[in-house]
Each structure stands twice: as structure tokens, then as C-alpha cells.
Backbone as a ProteinNet text record, in pm:
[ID]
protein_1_A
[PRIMARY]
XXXXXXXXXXXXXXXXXXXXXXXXXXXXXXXXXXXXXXXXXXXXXXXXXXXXXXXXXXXXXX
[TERTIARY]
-3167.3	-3077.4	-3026.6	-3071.9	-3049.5	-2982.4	-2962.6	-2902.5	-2759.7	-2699.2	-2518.6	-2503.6	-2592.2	-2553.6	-2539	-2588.3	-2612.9	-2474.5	-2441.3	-2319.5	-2190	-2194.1	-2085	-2067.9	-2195.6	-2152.6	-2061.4	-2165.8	-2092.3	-1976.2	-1927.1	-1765.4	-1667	-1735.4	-1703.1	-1657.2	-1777.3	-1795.5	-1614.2	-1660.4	-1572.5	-1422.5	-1380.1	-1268.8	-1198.2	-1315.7	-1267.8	-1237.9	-1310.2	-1282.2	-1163	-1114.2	-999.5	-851	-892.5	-775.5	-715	-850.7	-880.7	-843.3	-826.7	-857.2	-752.8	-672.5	-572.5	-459.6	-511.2	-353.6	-292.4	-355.2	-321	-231.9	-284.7	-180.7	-106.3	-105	57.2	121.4	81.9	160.6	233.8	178.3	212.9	304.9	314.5	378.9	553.7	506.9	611	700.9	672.2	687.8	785.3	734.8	783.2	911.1	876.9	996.7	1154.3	1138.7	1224.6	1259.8	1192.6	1246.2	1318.6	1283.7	1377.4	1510.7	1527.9	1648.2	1730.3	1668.9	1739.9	1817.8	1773.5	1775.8	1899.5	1865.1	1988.7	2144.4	2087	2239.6	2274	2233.2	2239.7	2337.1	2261.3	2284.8	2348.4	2344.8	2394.4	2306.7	2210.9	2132.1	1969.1	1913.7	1773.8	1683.5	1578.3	1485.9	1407.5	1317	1193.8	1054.3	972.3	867.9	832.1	799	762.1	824	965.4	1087.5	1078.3	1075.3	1017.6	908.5	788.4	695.4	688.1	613.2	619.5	581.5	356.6	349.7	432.2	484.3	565.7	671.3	766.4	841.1	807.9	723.8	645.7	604.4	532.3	499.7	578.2	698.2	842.6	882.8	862.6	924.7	849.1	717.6	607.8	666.5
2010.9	1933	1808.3	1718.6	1631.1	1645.9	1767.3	1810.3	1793.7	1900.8	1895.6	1753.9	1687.2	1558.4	1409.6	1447.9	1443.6	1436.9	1527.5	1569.8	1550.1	1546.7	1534.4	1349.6	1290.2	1111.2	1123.8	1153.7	1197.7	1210.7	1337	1375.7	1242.4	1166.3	1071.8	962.1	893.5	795.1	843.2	947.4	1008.4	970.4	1036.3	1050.3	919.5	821.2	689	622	615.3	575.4	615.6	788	773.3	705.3	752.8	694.5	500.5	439.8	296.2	244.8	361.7	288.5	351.8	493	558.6	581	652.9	631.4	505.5	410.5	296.5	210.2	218.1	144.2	223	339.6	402.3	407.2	395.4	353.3	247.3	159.2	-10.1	-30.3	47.3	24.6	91.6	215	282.6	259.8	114.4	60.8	-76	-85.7	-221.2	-133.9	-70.8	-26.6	9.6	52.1	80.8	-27.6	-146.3	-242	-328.6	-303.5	-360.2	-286.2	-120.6	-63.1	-169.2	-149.3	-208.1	-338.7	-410.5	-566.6	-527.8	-409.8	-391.9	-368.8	-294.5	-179.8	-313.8	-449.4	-567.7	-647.4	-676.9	-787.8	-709.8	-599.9	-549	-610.1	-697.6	-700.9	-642.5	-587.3	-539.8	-675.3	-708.9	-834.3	-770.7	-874.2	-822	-798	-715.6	-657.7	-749.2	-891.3	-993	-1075.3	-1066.7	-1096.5	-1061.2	-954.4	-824.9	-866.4	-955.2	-918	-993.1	-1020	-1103.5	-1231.3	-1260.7	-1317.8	-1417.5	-1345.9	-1488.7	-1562.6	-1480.1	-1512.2	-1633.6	-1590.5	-1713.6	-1828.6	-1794.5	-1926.3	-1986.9	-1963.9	-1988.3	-2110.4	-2065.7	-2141.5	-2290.6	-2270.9	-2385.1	-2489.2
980.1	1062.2	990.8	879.1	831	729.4	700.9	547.8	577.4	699.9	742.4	785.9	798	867.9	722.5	629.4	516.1	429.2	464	409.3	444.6	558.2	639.9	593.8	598.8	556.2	430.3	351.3	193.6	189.9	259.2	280.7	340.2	435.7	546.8	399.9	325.6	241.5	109.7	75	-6.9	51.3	144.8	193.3	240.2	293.7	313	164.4	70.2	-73.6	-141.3	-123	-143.6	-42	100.5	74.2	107	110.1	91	-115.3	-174.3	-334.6	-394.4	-347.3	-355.2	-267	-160	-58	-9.8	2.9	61.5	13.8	-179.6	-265	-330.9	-330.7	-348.6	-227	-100	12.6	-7.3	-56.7	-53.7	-146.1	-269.8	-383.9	-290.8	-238.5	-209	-90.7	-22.1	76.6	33.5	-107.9	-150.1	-214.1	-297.8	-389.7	-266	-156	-58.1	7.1	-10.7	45.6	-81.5	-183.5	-301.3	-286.5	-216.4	-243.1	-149.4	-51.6	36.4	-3.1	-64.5	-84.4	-208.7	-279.3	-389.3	-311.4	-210.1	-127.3	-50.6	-8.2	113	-9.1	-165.9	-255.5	-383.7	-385.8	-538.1	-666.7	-617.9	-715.9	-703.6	-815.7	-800.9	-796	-705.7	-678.7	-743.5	-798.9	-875.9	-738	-761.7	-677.7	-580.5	-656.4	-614.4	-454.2	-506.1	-427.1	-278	-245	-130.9	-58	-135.6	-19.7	96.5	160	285.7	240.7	189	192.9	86.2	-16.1	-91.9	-96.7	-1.7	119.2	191.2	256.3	321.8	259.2	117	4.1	-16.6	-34.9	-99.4	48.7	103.6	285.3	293.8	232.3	239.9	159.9
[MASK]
++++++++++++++++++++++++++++++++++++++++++++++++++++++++++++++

């Protein structure tokens, strides 16, 4: 009884690691890059990565 239960964490531990260390930041990357299109198709110019995000947006305001 402790063995499938065993395993099933493992699988649990695994699956959270990827997609916390993998899906999350090619999400993020691929979230930013679409908001740079945008900012190109709004300005005709490409912003650097930086440009896009929120919080430096916000730094920039301070």
C-alpha cells in the first residue's frame, strides 16, 4: 500500500518541478515577446524585453 502511494508523490514532486522550472518560464518569455509585438505594430519600433514588463514600468514611474 505504501509503494503506489510512493510513487504517485514522486510523479506529483516531478511534474510540479517541471512545470514550476520549465513551463512557467517559457510561458513568461512567450508572454513578453507578444507583448513587445504589440508595442512594435502600436510604435513601429521593437522595445527591448526589458521595456514590456510591468514591474519596470512601474520602477521607471517611481
Amino acid at each position: 500500500m505504501v509503494v503506489p502511494m510512493a510513487i504517485s508523490v514522486a510523479y506529483g514532486l516531478l511534474i510540479a518541478t517541471l512545470i514550476t522550472l520549465v513551463f512557467l518560464p517559457v510561458l513568461l518569455i512567450g508572454v513578453n515577446n507578444i507583448k513587445r509585438q504589440i508595442q512594435y505594430l502600436k510604435t513601429g519600433k521593437l522595445p527591448e524585453a526589458e521595456d514590456v514588463e510591468q514591474a519596470v514600468i512601474e520602477q521607471k514611474e517611481i
